[in-house]
DOMIGU-477490 format. One line per 4 residues: their letters; for each residue y, z, x of C-alpha. Coordinates in nm, 4 decimals. Layout:
BEGIN
a = Y:Z:X  ... .
//
This chain:
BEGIN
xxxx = 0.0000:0.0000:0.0000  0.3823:-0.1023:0.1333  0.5415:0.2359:0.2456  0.8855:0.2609:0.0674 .
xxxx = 1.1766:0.4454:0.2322  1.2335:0.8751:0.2014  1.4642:0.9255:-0.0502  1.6953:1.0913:0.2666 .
xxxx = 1.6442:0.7240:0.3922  1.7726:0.5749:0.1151  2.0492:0.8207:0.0393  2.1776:0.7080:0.4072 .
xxxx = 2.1293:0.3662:0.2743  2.3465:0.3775:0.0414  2.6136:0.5673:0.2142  2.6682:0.3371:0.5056 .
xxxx = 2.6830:0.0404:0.1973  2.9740:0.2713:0.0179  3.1563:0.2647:0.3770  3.0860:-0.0585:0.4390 .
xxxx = 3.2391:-0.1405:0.1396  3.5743:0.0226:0.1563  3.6042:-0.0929:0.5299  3.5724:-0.4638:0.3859 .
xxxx = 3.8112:-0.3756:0.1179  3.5757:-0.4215:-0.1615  3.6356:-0.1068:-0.3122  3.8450:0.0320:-0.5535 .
xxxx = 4.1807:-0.1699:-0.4023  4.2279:0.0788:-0.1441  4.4481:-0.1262:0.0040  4.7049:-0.2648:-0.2950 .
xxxx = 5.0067:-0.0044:-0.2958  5.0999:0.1527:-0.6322  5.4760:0.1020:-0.7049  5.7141:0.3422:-0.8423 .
xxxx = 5.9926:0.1996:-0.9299  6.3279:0.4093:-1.0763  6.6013:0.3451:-1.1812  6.9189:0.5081:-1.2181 .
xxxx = 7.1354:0.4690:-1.5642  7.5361:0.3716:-1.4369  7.4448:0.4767:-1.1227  7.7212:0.3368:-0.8530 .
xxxx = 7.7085:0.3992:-0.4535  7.9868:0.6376:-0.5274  7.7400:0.8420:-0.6751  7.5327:0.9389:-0.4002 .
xxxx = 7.6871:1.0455:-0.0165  7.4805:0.8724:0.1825  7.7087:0.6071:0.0583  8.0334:0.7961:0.2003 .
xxxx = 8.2055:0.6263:-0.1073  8.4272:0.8640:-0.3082  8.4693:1.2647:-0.3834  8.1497:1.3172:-0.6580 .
xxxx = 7.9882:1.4848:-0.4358  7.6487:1.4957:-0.5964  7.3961:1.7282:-0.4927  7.1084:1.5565:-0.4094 .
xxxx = 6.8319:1.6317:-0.1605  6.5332:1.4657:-0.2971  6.6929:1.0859:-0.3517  6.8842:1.2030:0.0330 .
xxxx = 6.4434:1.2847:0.1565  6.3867:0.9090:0.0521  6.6912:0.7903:0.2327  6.5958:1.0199:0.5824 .
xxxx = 6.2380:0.8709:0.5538  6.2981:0.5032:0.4387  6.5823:0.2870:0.3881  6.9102:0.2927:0.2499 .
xxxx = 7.0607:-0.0672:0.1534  7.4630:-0.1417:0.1556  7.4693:-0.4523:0.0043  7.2689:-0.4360:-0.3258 .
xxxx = 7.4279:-0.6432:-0.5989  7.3243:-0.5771:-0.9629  7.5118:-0.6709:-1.2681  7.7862:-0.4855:-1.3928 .
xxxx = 7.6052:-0.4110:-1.7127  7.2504:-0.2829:-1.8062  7.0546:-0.5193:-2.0341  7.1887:-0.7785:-1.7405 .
xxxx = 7.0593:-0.6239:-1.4630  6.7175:-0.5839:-1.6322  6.6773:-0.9236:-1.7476  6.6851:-1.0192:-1.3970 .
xxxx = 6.4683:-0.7712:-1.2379  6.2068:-0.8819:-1.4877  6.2521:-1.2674:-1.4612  6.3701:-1.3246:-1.0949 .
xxxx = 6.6408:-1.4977:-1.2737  7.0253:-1.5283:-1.2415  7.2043:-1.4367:-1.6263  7.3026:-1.8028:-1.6388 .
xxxx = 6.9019:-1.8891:-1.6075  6.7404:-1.6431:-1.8248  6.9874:-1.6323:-2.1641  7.1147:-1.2442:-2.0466 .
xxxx = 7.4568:-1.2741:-1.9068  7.5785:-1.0257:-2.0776  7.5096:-0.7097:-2.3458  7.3609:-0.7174:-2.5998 .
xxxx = 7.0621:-0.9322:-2.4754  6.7545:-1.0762:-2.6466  6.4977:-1.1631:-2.3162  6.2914:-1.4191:-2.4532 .
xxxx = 5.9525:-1.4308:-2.4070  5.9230:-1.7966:-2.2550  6.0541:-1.6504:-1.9404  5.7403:-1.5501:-1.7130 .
xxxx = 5.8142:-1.1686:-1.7024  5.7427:-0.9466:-1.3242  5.4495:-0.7539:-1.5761  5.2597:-1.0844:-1.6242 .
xxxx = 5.3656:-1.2179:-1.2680  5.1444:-0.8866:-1.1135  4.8875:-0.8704:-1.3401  4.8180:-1.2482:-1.2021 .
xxxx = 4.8625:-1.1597:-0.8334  4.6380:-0.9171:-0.8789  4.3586:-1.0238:-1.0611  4.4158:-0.8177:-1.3197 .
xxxx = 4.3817:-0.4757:-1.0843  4.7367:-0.3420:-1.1909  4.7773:-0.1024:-1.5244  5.1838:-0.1673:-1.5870 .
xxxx = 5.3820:0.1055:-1.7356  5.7819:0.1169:-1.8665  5.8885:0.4691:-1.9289  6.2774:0.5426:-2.0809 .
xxxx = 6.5376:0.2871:-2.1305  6.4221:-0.0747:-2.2360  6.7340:-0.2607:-2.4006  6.6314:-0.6850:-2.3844 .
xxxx = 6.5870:-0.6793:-2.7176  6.6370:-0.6130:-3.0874  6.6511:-0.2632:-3.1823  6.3833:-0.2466:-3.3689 .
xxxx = 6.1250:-0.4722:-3.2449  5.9092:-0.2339:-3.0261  5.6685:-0.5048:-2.9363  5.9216:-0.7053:-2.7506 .
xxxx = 5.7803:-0.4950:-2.4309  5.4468:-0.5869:-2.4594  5.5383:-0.9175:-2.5576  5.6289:-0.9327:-2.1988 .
xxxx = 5.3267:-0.8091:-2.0924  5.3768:-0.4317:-2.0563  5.0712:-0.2505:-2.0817  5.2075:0.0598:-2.2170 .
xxxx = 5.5641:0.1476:-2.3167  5.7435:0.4918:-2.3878  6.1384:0.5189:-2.4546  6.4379:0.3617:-2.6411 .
xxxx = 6.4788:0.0089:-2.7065  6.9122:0.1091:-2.7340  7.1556:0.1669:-2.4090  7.1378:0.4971:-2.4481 .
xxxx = 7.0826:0.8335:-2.6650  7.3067:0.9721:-2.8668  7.2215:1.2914:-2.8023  6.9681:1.3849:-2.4648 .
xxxx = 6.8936:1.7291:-2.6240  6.7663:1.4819:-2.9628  6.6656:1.1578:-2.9545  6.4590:0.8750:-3.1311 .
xxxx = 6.1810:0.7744:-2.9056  5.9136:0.4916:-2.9222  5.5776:0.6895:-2.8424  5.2156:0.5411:-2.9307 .
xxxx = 5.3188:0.3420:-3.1956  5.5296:0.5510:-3.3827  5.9097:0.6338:-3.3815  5.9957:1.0213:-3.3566 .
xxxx = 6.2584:1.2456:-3.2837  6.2044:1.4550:-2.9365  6.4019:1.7526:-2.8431  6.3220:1.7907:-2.4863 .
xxxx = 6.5692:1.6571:-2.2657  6.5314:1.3183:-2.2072  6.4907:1.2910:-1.8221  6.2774:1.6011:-1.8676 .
xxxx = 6.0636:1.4032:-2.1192  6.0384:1.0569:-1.9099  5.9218:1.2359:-1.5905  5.7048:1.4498:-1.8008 .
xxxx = 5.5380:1.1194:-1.9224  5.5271:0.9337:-1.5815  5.3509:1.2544:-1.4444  5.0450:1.2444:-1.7097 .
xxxx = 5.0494:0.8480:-1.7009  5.0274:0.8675:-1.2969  4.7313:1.1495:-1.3121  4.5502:0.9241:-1.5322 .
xxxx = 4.5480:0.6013:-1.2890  4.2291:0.5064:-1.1563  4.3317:0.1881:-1.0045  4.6620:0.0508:-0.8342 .
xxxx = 4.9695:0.0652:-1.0627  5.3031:0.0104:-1.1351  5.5455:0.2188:-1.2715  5.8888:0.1180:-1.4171 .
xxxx = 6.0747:0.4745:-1.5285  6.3787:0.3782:-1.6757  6.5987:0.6769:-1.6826  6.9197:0.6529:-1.8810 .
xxxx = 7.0800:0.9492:-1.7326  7.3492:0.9353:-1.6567  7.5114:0.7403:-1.8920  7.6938:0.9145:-2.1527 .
xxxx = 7.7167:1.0670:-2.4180  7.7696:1.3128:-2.0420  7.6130:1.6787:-2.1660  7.5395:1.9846:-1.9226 .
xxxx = 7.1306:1.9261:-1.8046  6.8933:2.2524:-1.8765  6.9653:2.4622:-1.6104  6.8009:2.5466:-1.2975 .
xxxx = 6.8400:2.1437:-1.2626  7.1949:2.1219:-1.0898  7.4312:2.3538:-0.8969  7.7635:2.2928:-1.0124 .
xxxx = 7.8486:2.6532:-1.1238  8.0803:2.5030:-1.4782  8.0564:2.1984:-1.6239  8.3687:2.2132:-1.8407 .
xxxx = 8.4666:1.8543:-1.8462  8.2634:1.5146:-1.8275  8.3297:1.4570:-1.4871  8.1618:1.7662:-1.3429 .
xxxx = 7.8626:1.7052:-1.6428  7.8123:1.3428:-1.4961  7.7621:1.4989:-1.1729  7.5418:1.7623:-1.3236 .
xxxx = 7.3437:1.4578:-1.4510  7.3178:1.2890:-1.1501  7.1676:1.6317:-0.9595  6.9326:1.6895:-1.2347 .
xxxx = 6.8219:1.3540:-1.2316  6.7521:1.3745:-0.8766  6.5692:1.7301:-1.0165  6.3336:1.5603:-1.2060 .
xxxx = 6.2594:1.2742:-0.9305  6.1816:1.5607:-0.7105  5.9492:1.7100:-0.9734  5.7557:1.3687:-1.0272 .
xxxx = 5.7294:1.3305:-0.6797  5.5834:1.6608:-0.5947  5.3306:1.5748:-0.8416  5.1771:1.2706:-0.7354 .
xxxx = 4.8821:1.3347:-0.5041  4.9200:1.3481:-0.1271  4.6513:1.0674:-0.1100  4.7895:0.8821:-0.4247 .
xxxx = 5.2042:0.9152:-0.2550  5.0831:0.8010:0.0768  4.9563:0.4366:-0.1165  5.2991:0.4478:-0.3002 .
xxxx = 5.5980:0.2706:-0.2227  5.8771:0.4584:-0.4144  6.1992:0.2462:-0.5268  6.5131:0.3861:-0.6617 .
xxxx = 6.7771:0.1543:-0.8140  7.1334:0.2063:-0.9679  7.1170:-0.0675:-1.2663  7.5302:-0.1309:-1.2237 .
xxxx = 7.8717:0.0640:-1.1289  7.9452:0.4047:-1.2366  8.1502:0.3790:-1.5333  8.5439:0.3541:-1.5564 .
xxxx = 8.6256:0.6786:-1.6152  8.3933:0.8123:-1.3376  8.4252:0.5690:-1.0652  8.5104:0.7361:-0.7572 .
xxxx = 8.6632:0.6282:-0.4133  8.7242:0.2116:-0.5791  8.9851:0.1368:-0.7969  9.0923:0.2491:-1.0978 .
xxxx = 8.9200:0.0082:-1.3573  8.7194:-0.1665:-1.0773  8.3740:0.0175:-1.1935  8.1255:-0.1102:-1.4642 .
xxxx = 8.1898:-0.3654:-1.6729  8.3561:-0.5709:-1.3690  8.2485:-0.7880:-1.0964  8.4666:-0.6077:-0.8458 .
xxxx = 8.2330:-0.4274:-0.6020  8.2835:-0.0841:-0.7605  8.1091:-0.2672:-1.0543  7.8314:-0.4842:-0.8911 .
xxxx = 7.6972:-0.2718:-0.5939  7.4349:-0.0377:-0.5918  7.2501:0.1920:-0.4914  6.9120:0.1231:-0.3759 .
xxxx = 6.6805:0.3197:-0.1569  6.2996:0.2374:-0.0166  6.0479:0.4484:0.1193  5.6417:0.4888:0.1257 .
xxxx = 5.3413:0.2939:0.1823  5.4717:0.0031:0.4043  5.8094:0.1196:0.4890  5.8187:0.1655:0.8433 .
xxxx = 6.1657:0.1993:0.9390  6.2602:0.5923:0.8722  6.6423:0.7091:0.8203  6.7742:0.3444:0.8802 .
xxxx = 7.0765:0.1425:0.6792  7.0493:-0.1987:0.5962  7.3334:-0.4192:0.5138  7.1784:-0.7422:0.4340 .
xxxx = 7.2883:-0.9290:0.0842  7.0135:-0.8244:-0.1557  7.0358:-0.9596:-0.5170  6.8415:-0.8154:-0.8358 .
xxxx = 6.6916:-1.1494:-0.8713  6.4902:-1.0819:-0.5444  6.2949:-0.7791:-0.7027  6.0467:-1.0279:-0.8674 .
xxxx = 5.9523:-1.1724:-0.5632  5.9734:-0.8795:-0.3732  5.7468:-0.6941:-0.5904  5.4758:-0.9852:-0.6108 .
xxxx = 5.4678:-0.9840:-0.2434  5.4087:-0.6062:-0.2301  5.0882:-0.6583:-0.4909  4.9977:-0.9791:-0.3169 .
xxxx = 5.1188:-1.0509:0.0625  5.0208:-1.4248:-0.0143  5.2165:-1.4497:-0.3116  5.5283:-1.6906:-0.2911 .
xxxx = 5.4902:-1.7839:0.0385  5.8106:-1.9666:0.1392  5.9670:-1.5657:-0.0002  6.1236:-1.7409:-0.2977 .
xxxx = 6.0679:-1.8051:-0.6643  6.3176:-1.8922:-0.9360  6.6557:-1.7460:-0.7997  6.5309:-1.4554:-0.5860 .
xxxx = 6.4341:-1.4045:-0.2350  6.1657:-1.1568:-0.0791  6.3663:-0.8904:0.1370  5.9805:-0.7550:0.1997 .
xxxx = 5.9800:-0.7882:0.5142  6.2876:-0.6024:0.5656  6.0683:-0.2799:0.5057  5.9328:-0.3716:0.8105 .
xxxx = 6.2033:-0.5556:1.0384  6.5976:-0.5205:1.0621  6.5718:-0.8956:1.1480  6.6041:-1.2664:0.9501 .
xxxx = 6.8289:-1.1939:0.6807  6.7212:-1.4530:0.4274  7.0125:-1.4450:0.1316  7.3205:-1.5873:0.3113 .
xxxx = 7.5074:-1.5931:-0.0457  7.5048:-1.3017:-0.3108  7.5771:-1.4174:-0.6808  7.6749:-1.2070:-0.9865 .
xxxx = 7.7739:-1.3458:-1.3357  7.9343:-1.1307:-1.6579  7.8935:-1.3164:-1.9674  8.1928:-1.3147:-2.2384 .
xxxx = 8.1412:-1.0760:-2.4651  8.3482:-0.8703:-2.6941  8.4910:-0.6855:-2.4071  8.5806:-0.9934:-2.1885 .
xxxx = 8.6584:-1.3096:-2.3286  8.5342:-1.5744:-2.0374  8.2355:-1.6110:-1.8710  8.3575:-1.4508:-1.5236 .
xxxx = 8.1784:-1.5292:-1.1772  8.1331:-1.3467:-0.8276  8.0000:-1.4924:-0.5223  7.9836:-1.3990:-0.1373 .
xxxx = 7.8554:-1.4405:0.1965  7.8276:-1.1772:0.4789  8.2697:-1.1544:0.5060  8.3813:-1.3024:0.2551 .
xxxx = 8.4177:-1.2775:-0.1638  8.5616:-1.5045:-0.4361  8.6264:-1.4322:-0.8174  8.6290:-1.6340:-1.0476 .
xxxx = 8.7901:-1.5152:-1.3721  8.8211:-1.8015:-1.5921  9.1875:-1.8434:-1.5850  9.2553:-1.7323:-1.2141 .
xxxx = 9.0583:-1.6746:-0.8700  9.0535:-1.3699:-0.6095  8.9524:-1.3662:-0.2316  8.8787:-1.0814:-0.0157 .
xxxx = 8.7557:-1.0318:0.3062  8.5393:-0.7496:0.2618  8.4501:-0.6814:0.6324  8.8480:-0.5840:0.6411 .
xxxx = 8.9342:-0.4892:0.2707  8.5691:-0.3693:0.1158  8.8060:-0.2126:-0.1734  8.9649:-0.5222:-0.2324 .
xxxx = 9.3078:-0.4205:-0.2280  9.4127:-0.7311:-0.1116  9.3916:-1.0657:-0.2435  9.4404:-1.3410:0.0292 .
xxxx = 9.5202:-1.5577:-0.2406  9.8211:-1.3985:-0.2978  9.9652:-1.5193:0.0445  9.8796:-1.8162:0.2299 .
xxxx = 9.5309:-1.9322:0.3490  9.4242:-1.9529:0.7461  9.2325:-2.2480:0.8242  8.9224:-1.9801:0.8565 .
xxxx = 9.0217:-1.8840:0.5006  9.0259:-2.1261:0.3576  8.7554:-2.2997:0.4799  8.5480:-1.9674:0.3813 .
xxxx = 8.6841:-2.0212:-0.0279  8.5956:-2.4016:-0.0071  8.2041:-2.2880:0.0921  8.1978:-2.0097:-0.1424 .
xxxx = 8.3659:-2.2807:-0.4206  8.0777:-2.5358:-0.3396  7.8053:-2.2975:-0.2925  7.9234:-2.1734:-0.6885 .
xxxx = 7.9353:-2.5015:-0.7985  7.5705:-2.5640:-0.7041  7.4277:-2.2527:-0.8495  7.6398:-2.3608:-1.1580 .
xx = 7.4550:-2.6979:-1.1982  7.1227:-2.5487:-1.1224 .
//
């Protein structure tokens, strides 16, 4: 009779197999980094002081830990209003190329959304959440997430609450009010969803602090020791907030936070009556820098530059392809697709800055009344606001206090205005 194998012999067995198998990468996609990605509700650089922009003076060690252990980018433009800024994120797209110039917005489903685009790169091996603020479409049509391919959704469909303390929120197919506070409640959420993971994933936590209605956080979350008027309970937002990123943080898994690449995003300028350190009327709502750039700080699983600022142009359009390269190194391999351009490898490498022209668009709307354009290379910026143009050398003037147009043009001038003029043009006609 054949002699089979002890069952010591075949317990061996099938270890060295089970190793063999996660060496290979055949396991459970060991090697595909889980990405949390949050974002920050009118959220400016004057916010946070690692930007040195401003007198807020926010509070904020946990979002200042990502910074001192990844990277902290200067030149992030987003637009200078929320449904905007999303619809690009999730399309890769430009306002003038996906229908969302503007607010309100209606995303349209035609346009391949960054949920679909991962679940393709990865075979399928991604579980997609969006936790908090969602705002691309109607307000009542809680499907349009998962018409875009989210797996699972949890928030508002609106800008904002009405009241953080009580709020309507969308929540396994039913609408409900909730009286925790809401950044309390989100990160409660993303903590059980994350627990529950088995394989790689991808978190999109929407926060909508802190936009108003501005309201003093539960305490314990902030140190201000008053919050008497809505400037110091905006900064009490903002430290809370940074509270409850600490929180989720501290709750993912060492083994689960080393395979994570964490992501936090302003979604547009602080708002007028809290911008701090740019002009008065220069914050959201505008396409003057104190409007348009944001914050945005990387760190985790294949971030290998530590406590480092980096000042090449990044554009919200770039997320999608950024993103798809994170789930699949292959993916878009010339590093762009639609409007945006991978800054991946800037995780990596302070070198080969691929974007050599930032773009931002504002759609008319009942605020503005023309479509209003913004568009810049590494010195120099020009406006275009329908009825009149601005220039500013921001290596010199990063304020813009002074508009060159006002005076007359050097030949470097205005041969920088007649680039940035043709370069609009094209992206115009695209």
């Amino acid at each position: 009779m054949p002699k089979f194998p002890s069952s010591n012999v075949v317990l061996l067995l099938q270890k060295t197999f089970f190793l063999l198998i996660c060496v290979l990468g055949f396991g459970q996609n060991n090697n595909q980094s889980n990405i949390l990605f949050i974002i920050g509700d009118d959220m400016g650089v004057d916010t946070l002081n690692k930007y040195n922009i401003g007198d807020l003076n926010a509070n904020t060690p946990n979002l200042d830990s990502l910074s001192a252990s990844g990277i902290t980018f200067t030149n992030t433009w987003a637009a200078p209003v929320c449904s905007a800024t999303r619809a690009s994120l999730i399309t890769g797209k430009y306002g003038i190329h996906n229908g969302v110039p503007s607010v309100p917005g209606n995303l349209s489903s035609s346009h391949k959304s960054i949920f679909k685009e991962i679940k393709e790169q990865s075979n399928n091996t991604y579980a997609t959440c969006v936790v908090g603020k969602w705002h691309l479409g109607r307000r009542n049509n809680y499907d349009h997430p998962f018409e875009h391919g989210v797996d699972e959704f949890m928030g508002i469909l609106n800008s904002g609450v009405k009241n953080y303390y009580q709020w309507e929120k969308y929540e396994n197919g039913k609408v409900e009010t909730c009286n925790t506070y809401a950044t309390e409640y989100f990160t409660n959420y993303a903590i059980d969803w994350i627990k529950n993971q088995e394989n790689p994933w991808f978190m999109w936590l929407a926060h909508v602090a802190p936009h108003a209605p501005f309201q003093t956080p539960p305490k314990g979350t902030y140190t201000l020791t008053n919050t008497d008027t809505n400037r110091d309970k905006y900064i009490a937002m903002i430290e809370s907030l940074d509270y409850e990123i600490g929180r989720l943080l501290k709750s993912i898994p060492k083994q689960t936070l080393k395979n994570t690449i964490v992501i936090f995003l302003g979604d547009n300028g602080s708002p007028g009556r809290m911008v701090s350190g740019f002009p008065s009327r220069r914050g959201k709502q505008t396409i003057f820098q104190g409007g348009i750039t944001v914050p945005l700080i990387i760190s985790g699983k294949g971030v290998t530059r530590k406590d480092e600022n980096e000042d090449a142009l990044i554009n919200i359009s770039d997320f999608y392809t950024t993103f798809s390269q994170i789930v699949n190194p292959k993916a878009f391999s010339s590093g762009i697709h639609n409007d945006g351009v991978s800054f991946k490898h800037l995780l990596s490498s302070s070198k080969k800055h691929n974007r050599i022209h930032n773009f931002m668009v504002l759609g008319a709307n009942r605020r503005i009344n023309n479509t209003i354009y913004a568009i810049r290379n590494k010195e120099y910026k020009l406006l275009n606001l329908g009825d009149s143009q601005e220039l500013y050398n921001l290596k010199t003037d990063p304020f813009e206090l002074n508009n060159l147009l006002d005076e007359t043009l050097s030949d470097v001038q205005e041969t920088a205005k007649t680039e940035l003029q043709n370069t609009l043009n094209v992206i115009l006609k695209e």
